[in-house]
C-alpha positions as CSV (number, residue, x, y, z in Angstrom):
1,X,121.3,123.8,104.2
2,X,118.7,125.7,106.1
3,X,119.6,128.8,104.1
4,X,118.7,126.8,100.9
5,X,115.7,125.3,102.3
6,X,113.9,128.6,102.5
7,X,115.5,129.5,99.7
8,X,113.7,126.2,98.4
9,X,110.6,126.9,99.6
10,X,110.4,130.5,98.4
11,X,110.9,129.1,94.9
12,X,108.2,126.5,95.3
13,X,105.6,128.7,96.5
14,X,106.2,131.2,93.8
15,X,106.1,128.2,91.1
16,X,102.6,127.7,92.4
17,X,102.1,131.4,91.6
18,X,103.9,131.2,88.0
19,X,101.5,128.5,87.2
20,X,98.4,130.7,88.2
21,X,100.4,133.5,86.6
22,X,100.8,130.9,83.1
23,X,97.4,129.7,83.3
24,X,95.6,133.2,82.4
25,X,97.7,133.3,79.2
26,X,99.9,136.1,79.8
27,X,103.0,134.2,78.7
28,X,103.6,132.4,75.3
29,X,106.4,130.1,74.3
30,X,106.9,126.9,73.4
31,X,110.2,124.4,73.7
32,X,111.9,124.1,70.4
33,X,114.0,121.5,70.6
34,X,115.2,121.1,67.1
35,X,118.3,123.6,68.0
36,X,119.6,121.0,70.5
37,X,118.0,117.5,69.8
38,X,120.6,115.5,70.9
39,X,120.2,117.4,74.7
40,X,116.1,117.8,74.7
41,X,114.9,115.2,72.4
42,X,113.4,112.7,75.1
43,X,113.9,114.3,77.7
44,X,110.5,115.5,79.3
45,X,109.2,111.4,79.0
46,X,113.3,110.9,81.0
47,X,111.9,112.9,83.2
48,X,108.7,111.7,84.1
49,X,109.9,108.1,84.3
50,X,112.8,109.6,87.1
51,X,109.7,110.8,89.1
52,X,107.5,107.9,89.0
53,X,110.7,105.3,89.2
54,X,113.4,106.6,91.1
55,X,115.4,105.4,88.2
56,X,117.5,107.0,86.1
57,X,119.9,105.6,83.2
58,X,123.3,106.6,83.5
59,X,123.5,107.6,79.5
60,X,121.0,110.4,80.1
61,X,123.8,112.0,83.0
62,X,126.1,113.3,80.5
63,X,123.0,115.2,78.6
64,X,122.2,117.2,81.6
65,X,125.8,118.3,81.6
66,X,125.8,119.1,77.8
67,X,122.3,121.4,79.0
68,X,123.8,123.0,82.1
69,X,126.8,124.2,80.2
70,X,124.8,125.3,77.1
71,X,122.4,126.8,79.8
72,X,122.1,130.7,78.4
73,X,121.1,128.8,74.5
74,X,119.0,126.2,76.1
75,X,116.8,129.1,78.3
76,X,116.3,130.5,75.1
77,X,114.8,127.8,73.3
78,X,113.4,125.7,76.2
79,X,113.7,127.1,79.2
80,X,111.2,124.7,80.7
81,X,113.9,121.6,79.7
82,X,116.2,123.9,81.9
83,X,114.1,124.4,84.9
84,X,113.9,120.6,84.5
85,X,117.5,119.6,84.5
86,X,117.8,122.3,87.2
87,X,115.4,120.5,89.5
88,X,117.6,116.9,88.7
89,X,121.0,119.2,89.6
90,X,119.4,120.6,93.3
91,X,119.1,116.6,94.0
92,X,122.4,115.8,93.3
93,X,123.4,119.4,95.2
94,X,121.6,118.5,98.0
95,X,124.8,116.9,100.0
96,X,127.5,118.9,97.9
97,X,129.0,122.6,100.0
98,X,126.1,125.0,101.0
99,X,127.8,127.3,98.1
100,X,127.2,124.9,95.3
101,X,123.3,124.4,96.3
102,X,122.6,127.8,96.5
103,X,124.2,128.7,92.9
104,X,121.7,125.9,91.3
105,X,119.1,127.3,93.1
106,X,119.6,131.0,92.1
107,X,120.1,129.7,88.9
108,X,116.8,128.1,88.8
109,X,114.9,131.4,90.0
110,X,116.8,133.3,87.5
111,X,115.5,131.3,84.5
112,X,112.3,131.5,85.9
113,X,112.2,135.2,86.5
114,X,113.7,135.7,83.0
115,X,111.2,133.6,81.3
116,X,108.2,135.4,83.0
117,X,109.5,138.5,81.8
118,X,110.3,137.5,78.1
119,X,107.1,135.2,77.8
120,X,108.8,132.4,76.7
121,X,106.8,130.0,79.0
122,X,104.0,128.0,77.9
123,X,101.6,127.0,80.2
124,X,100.0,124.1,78.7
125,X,103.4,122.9,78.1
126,X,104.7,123.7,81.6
127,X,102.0,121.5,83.0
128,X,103.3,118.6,80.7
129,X,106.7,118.4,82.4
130,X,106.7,117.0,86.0
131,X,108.4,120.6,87.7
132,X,105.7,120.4,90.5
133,X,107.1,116.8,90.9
134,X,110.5,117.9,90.8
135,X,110.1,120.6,93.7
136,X,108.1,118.5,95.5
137,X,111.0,115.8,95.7
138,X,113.6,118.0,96.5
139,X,111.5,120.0,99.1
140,X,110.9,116.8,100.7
141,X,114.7,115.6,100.8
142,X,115.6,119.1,102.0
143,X,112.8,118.2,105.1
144,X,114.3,115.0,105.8
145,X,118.0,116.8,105.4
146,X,116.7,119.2,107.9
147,X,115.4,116.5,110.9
148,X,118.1,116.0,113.6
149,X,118.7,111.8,113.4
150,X,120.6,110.4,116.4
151,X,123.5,108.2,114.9
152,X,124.3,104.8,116.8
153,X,127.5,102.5,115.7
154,X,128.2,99.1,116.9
155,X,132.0,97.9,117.5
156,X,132.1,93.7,117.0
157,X,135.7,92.1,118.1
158,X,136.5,88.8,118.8
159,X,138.8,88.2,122.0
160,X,140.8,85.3,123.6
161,X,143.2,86.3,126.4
162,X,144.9,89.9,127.6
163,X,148.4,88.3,126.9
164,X,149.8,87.6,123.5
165,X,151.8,84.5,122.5
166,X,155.4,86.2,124.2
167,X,153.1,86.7,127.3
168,X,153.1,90.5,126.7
169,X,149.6,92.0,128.5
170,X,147.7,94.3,126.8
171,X,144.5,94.9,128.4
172,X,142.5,96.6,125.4
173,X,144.8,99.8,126.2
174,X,144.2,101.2,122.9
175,X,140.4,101.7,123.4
176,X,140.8,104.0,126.4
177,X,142.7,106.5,123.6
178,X,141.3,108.5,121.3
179,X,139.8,108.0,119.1
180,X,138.0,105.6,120.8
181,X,137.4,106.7,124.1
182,X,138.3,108.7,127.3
183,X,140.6,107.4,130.2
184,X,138.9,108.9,132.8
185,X,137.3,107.1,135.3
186,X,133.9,109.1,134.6
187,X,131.7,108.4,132.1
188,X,131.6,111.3,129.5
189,X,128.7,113.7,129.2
190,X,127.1,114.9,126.6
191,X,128.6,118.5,127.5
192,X,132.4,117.1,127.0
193,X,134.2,117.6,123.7
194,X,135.9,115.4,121.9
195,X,135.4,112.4,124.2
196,X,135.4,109.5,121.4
197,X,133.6,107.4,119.5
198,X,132.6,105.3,121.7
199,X,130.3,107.1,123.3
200,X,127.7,106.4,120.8
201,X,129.1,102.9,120.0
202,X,127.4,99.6,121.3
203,X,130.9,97.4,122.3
204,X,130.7,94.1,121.8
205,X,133.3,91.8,123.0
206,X,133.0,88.0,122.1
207,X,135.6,85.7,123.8
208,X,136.4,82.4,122.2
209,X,135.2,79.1,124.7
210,X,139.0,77.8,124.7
211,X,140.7,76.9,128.0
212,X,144.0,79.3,126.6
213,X,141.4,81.8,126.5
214,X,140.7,84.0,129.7
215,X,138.5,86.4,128.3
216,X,138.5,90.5,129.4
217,X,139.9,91.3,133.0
218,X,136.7,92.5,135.2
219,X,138.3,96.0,135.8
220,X,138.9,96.5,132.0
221,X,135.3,96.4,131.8
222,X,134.2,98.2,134.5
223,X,136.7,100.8,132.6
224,X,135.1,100.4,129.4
225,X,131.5,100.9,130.1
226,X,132.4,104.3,131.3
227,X,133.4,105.1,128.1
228,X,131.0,103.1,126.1
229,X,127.5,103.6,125.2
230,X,126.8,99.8,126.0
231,X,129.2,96.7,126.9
232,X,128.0,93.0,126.0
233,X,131.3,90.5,127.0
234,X,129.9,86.7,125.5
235,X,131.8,83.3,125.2
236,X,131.2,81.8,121.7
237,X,132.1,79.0,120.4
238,X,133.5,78.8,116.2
239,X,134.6,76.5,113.7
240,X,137.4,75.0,113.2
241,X,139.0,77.7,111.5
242,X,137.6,80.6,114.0
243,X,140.3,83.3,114.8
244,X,141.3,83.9,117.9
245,X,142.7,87.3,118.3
246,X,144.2,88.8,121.8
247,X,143.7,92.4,123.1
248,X,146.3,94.2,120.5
């Protein structure tokens, strides 16, 4: 992702420059979209509305597929339309493999390139399309991509006694293996691989307020905090229909 965030980046400060470049009238060209008006035909007004809503209808997906894969006619004709459905293709990219990103965005500075040097950009009717907006959206989702966000879970069970109805003890056995957590009697470190989930996983344990119901043994707790992030062991008490559920 980094690779395609500078990538990103290059292109965006170089679309600033194509617009300078546009702007003193060395290119001429104009979007024709009476070769393909099912594809462009609405389009640049889809567009706008995506950028100021967030919204987008899910008719208009199929026309950006028709576009992409009628990509080398539709940079001839409108190459603007293109760079548009291009921007709207990096956004849906942006989770999909490294690979796949970086062929939309090569594509994208392709069509660019090649419309500089054939003049088949307009810029009054480049600033009529919302491509600043575009890059701006996806240069911001590639920034948030890029910060490191801590992930927290929470694990919510409901508990009534170690033994099950044959009198069979289980003693939550199955969260001390993976992949839940690790047996040892030391609390994992951030250094250790593969220690479990539960490292980063708030445990909560709720024990039904029924005399049958003895709750979680003392040591079993002890056990699981050193495997656990956090341990919170409660009574509750639940309708008439609560379940009560024992350690397996």
């Amino acid at each position: 992702l980094s690779s395609a965030a500078r990538r990103g980046s290059g292109a965006a400060t170089f679309a600033v420059a194509f617009v300078f470049y546009l702007g003193c009238g060395l290119a001429v060209g104009i979007c024709d979209i009476e070769e393909f008006p099912a594809e462009l035909k609405g389009l640049r007004d889809t567009a706008w509305s995506y950028y100021q809503s967030s919204l987008l209808a899910v008719e208009e997906v199929p026309k950006f597929s028709r576009i992409l894969a009628a990509q080398e006619d539709i940079a001839r004709v409108c190459p603007v339309g293109l760079l548009q459905v291009l921007l709207l293709k990096m956004e849906e990219a942006l989770l999909d493999e490294a690979k796949e990103r970086e062929l939309t965005i090569a594509l994208y500075m392709n069509t660019m390139h090649t419309s500089i040097i054939k003049g088949t950009l307009d810029a009054t009717e480049l600033m009529q399309w919302p491509i600043a907006q575009g890059w701006q959206r996806v240069e911001a989702q590639w920034a948030l991509l890029r910060q490191d966000v801590p992930t927290t879970s929470a694990m919510v069970m409901n508990y009534c006694s170690a033994k099950d109805r044959f009198g069979v003890e289980h003693d939550l056995h199955w969260l001390f293996k993976a992949p839940f957590g690790d047996p040892s009697e030391t609390k994992p470190t951030e250094e250790v691989d593969d220690i479990g989930i539960l490292v980063d996983t708030d445990l909560y344990i709720y024990v039904v307020d029924a005399p049958k119901c003895s709750g979680v043994n003392d040591t079993v707790v002890e056990r699981l905090r050193r495997v656990a992030r956090s341990v919170r062991v409660e009574r509750y008490r639940g309708g008439p229909g609560r379940e009560e559920q024992s350690a397996y």
